[in-house]
C-alpha positions as CSV (number, residue, x, y, z in Angstrom):
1,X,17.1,140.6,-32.6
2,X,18.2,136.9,-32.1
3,X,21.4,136.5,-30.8
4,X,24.1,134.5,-32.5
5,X,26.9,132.6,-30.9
6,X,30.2,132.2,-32.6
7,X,33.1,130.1,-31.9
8,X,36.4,131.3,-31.4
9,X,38.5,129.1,-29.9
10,X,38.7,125.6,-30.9
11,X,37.5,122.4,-29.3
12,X,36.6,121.9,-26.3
13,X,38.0,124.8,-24.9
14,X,35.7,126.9,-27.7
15,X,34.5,130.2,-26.3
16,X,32.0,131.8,-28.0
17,X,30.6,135.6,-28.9
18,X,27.2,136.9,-29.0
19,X,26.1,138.8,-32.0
20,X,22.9,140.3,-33.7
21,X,21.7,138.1,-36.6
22,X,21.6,140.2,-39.6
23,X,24.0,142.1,-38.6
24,X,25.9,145.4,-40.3
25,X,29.6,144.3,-40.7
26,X,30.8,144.3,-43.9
27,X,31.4,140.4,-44.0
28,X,27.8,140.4,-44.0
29,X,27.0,142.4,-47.2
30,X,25.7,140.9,-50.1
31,X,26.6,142.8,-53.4
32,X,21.9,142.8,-54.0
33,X,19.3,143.6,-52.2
34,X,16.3,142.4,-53.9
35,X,13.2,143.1,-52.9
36,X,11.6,140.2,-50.2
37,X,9.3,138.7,-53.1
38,X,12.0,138.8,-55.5
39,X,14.6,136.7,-53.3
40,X,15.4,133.1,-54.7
41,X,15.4,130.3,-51.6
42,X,16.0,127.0,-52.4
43,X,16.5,124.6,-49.3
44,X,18.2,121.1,-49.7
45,X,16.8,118.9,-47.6
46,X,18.8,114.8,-46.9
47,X,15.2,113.1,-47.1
48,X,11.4,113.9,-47.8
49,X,8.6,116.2,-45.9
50,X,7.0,112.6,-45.5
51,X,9.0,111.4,-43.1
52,X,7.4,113.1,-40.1
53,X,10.2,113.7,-38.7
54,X,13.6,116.3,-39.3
55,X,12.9,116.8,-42.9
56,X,9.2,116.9,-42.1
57,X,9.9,119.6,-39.5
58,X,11.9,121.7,-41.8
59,X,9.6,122.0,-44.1
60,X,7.0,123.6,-42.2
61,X,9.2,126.0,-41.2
62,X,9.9,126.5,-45.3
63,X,6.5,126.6,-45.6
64,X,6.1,129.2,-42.6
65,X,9.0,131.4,-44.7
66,X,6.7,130.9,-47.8
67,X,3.4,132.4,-46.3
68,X,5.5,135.3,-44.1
69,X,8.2,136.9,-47.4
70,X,5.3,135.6,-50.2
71,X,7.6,133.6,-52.3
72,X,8.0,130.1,-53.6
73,X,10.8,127.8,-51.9
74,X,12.9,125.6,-54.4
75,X,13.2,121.9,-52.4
76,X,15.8,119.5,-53.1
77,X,14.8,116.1,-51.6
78,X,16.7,112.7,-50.9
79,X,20.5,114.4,-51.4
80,X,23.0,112.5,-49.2
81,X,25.4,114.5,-46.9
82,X,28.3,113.4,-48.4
83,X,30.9,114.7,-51.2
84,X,28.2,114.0,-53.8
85,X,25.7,117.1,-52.1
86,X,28.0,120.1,-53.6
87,X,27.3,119.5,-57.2
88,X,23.6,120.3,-56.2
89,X,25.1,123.6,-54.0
90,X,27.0,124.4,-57.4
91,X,24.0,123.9,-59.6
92,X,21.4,125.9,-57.1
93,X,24.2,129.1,-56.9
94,X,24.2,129.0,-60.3
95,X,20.5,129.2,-61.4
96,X,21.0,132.3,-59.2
97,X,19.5,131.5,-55.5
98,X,20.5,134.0,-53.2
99,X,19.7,132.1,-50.0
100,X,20.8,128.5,-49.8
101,X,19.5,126.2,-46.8
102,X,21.4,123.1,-46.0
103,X,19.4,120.8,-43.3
104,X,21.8,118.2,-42.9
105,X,25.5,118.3,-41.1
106,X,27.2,116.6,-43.2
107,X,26.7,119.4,-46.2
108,X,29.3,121.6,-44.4
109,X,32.7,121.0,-46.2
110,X,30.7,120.4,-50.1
111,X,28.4,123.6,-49.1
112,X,31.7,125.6,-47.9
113,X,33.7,124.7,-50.8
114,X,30.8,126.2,-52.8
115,X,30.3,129.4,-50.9
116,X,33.7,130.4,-52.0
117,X,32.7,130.2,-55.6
118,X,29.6,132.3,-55.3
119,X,30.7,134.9,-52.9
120,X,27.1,136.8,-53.3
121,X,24.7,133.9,-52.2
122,X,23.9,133.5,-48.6
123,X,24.9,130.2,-47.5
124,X,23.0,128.4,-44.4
125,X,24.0,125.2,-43.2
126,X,21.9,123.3,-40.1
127,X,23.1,122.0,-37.2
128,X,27.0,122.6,-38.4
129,X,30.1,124.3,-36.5
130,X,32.6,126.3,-38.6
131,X,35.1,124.9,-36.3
132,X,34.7,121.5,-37.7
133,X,35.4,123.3,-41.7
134,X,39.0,124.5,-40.4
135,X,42.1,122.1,-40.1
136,X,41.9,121.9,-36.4
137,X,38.6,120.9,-36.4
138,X,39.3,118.3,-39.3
139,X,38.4,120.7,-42.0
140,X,40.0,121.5,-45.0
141,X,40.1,125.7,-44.4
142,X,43.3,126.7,-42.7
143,X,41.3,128.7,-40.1
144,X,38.4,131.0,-39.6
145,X,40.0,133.6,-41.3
146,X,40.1,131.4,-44.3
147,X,36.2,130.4,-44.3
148,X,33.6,132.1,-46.7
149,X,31.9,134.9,-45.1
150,X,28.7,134.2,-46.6
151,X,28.2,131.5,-44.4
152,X,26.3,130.7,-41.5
153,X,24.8,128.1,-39.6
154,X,21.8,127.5,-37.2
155,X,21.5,125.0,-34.9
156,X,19.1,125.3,-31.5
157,X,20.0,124.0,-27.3
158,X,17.8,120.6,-28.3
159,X,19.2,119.7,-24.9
160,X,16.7,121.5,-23.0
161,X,13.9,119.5,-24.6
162,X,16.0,116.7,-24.0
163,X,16.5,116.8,-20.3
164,X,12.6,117.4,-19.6
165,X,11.8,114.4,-21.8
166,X,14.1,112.3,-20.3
167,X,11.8,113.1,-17.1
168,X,8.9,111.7,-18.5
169,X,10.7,108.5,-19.6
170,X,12.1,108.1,-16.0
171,X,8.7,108.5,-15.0
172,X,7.4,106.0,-17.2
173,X,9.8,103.2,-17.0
174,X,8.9,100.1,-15.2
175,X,12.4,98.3,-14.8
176,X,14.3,101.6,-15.1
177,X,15.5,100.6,-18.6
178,X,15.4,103.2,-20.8
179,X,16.5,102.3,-24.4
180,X,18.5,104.9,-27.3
181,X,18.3,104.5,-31.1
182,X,21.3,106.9,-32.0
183,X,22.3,108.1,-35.5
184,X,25.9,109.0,-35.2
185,X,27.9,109.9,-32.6
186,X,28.7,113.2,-33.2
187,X,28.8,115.9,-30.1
188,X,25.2,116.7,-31.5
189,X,23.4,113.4,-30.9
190,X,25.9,112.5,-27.6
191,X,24.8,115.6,-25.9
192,X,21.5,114.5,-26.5
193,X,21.6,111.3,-25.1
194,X,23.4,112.4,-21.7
195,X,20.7,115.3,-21.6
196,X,17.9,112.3,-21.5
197,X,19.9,110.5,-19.4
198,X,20.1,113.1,-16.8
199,X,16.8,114.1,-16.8
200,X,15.9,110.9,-16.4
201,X,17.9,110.0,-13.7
202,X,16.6,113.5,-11.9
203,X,13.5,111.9,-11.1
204,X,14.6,107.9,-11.6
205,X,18.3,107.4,-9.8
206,X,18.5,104.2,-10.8
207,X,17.7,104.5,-14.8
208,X,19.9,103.5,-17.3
209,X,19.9,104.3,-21.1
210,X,21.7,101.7,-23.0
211,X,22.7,103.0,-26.7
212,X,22.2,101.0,-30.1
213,X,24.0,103.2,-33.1
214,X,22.9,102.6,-36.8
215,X,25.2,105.0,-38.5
216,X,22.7,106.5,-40.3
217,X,20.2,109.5,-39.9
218,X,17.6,108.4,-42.3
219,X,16.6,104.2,-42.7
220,X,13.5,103.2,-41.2
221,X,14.5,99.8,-42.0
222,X,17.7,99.8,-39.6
223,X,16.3,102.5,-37.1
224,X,13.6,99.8,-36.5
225,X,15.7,96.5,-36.2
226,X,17.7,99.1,-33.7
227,X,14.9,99.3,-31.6
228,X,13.4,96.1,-31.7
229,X,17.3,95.0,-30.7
230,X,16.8,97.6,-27.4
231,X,13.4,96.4,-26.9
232,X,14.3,92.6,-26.9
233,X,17.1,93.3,-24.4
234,X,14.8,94.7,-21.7
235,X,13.9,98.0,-22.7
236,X,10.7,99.4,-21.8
237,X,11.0,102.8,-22.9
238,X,12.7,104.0,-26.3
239,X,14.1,107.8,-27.2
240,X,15.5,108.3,-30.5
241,X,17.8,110.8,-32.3
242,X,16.7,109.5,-35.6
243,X,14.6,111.6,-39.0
244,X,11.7,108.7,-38.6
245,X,8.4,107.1,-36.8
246,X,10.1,103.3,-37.2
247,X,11.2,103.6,-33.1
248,X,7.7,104.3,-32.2
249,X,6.3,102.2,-34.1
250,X,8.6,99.4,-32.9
251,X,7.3,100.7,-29.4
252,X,4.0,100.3,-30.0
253,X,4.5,96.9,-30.8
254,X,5.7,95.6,-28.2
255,X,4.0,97.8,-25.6
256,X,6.7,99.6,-24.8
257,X,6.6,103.3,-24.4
258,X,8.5,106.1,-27.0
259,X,9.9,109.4,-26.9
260,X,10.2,110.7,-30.0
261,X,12.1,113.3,-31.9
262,X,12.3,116.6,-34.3
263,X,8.1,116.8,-34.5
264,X,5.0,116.3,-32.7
265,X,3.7,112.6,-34.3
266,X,1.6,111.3,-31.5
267,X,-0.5,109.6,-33.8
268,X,2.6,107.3,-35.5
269,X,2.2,105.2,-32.2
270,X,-0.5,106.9,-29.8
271,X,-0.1,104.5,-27.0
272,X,3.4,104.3,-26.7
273,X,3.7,108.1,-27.2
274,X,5.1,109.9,-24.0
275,X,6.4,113.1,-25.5
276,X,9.3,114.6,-27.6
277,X,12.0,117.3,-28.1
278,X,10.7,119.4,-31.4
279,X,11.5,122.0,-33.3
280,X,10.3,125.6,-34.5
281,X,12.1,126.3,-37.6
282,X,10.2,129.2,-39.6
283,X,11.1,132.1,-37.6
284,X,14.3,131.3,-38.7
285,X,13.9,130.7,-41.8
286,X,11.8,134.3,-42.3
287,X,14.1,136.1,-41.0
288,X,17.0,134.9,-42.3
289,X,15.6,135.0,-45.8
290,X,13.9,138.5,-44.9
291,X,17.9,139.9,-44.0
292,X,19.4,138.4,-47.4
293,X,16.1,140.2,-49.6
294,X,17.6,143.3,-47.4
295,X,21.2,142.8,-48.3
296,X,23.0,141.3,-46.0
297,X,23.9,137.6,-45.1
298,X,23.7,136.4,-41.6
299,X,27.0,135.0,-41.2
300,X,27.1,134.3,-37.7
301,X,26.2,130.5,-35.7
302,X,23.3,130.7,-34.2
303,X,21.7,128.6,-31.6
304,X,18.6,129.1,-30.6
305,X,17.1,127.7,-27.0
306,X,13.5,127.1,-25.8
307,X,13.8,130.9,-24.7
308,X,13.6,131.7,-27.9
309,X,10.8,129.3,-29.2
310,X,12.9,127.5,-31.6
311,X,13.7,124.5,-29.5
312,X,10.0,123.1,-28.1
313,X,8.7,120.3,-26.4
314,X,5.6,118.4,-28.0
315,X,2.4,117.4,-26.6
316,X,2.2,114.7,-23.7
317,X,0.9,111.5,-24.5
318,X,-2.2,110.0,-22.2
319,X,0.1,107.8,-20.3
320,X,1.8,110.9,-18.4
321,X,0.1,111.7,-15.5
322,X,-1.2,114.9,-14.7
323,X,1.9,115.0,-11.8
324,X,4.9,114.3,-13.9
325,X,3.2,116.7,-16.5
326,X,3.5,119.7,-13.9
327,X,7.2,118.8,-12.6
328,X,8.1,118.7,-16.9
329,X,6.2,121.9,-17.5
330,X,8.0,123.1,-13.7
331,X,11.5,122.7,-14.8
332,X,11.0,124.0,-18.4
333,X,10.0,127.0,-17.0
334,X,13.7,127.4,-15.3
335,X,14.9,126.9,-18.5
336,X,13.4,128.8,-20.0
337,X,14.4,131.9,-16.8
338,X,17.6,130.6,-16.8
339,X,17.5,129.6,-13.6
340,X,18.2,125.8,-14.2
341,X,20.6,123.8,-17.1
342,X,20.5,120.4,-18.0
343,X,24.5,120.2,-17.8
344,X,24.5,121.7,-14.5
345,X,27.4,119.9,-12.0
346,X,28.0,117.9,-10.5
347,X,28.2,115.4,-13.5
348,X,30.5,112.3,-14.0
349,X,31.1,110.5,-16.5
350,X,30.8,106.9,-17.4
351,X,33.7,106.0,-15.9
352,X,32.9,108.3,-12.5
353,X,35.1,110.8,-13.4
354,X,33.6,114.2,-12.6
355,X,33.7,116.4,-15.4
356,X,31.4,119.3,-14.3
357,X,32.2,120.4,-11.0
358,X,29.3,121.2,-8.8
359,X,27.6,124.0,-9.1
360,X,29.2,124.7,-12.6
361,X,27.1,125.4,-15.7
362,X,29.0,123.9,-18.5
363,X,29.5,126.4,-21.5
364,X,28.5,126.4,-25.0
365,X,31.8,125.2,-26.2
366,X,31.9,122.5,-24.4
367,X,28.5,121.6,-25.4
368,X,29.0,121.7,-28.7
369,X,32.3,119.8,-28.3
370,X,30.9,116.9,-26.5
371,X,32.8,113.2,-26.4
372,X,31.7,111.2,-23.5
373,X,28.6,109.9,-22.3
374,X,27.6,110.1,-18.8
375,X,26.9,107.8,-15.9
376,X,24.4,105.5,-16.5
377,X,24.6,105.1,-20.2
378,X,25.7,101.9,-21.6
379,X,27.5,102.3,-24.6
380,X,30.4,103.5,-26.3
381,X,30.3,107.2,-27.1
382,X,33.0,106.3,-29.7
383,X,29.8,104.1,-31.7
């Protein structure tokens, strides 16, 4: 069974519980149990599967859940995460979906406010905390207690895949100026960077990662003038956290080199292509789906891991040398053990104040509660 990991404390201090997805509590139940070719999915997704990116990624895990349970997937494209998103949660509930998949974080609060409404759906949201849905995480719930209990949320250690790309980019740089198009800066996407930034730095001391935010997860338009910003200031190697190509095409352009993000799209800029954290989303999605057709909601927060297979690292483009390729492959190997962590101490900040003590492996909660940016990045973590 995957394991689950739940918070339950708040902030940064979160601590967090390992449970069985699927499991048999009674907070779980659903009140029907229809069979696994009879279950309604529908899956909302915050742009299109042409994107080749997040959206692009989800859906082949959709389409994984499709072939695995036999049953046709209602998508939603181009919904915004914003307020606007729960009148389309309202309408799927009541057309009678019993699994709902949210793939963006900012569906939380309008999905949430739903789930209390339709108490025998199955609610999923992506990449979400329930913390965040309570008041002391900004939310509008009073706590825990007071959230729906059919839902859950699935999210994956993207860090891993971070930290072993941000090898190859120190590898690859030429002036040690690594460049950062960033959406928002959200614990999620800081993490992220700092994981990139310290792999880099693991095999490049003197690399830095300077940040460009564009305050938006989806706009090839701005994700591109972002990069050609970076690029025009020195950069000669781009990472993204962003749902398109437009970095690495940017890259390409300027003969610069990219790592990209959410899917394995070599061919979007094949020279400039050095590698990129991806992601496996069907297994998920099966069994998820698979639990709900069996009557019960998996309720916890899960977060998968490159032990697990849900967080991967893509191909290698030609440029990485056969070397770097076997130190990469090396260190995801500990990872994947457990024998090595990205945020592993000593680590200071940008201001040189430590904040992982050596030898410490820094714990899910504050992971997941993440605020400042390393040394070496330039930028405000505050966007």
């Amino acid at each position: 069974m995957k394991k689950m990991w739940k918070l339950a404390a708040i902030a940064a201090t979160a601590s967090l519980l390992v449970a069985a997805c699927g499991g048999s509590d009674s907070s779980s139940d659903t009140t029907a149990a229809p069979a696994a070719t009879d279950v309604k999915v529908a899956v909302v997704y915050l742009g299109t599967a042409e994107d080749k990116g997040w959206t692009y990624q989800h859906e082949q895990g959709i389409l994984q859940l499709e072939k695995d349970l036999g049953v046709e997937v209602k998508r939603i494209e181009n919904i915004a995460d914003n307020a606007d998103s729960e009148k389309t949660f309202e309408q799927l509930a009541s057309e009678g979906y019993n699994v709902i998949y949210a793939t963006s974080f900012g569906y939380g609060s309008p999905m949430a406010n739903v789930a209390v409404k339709y108490p025998d759906v199955c609610f999923q949201w992506a990449t979400g905390a329930k913390f965040l849905l309570t008041k002391d995480g900004g939310g509008a719930f009073a706590d825990f207690a007071a959230l729906p209990a059919n839902l859950g949320t699935y999210f994956g250690a993207a860090e891993e895949a971070r930290y072993l790309s941000g090898i190859a980019a120190g590898k690859a740089t030429k002036n040690n100026k690594l460049g950062y198009v960033a959406a928002f800066p959200i614990p999620e996407v800081i993490r992220g960077i700092n994981a990139f930034t310290l792999g880099a730095q693991s095999v490049n001391p003197k690399a830095t990662v300077q940040v460009s935010w564009t305050k938006t997860w989806f706009d090839p338009t701005i994700e591109k003038q972002a990069a050609e910003s970076l690029l025009d200031a020195g950069v000669d190697v781009l990472a993204q956290h962003q749902d398109t190509t437009a970095a690495g095409v940017a890259a390409e352009a300027k003969g610069a080199k990219w790592v990209g993000y959410n899917s394995d799209v070599k061919e979007a800029a094949p020279t400039a292509w050095l590698t990129a954290p991806t992601w496996n989303w069907g297994p998920y999605y099966s069994k998820t789906s698979k639990a709900v057709a069996d009557g019960t909601c998996p309720t916890d927060e899960y977060y998968g891991s490159m032990a697990d297979g849900m967080v991967t690292l893509a191909s290698f483009g030609d440029s990485v040398d056969a070397d770097t390729q076997a130190s990469i492959t090396a260190k995801g190997e500990e990872i994947i053990a457990g024998t090595f962590a990205p945020f592993t101490g000593p680590i200071s900040d940008q201001d040189g104040k430590e904040v992982i003590a050596a030898g410490v492996k820094a714990e899910l909660g504050a992971l997941l509660s993440m605020s400042y940016f390393v040394k070496g990045v330039i930028g405000s973590a505050k966007g």
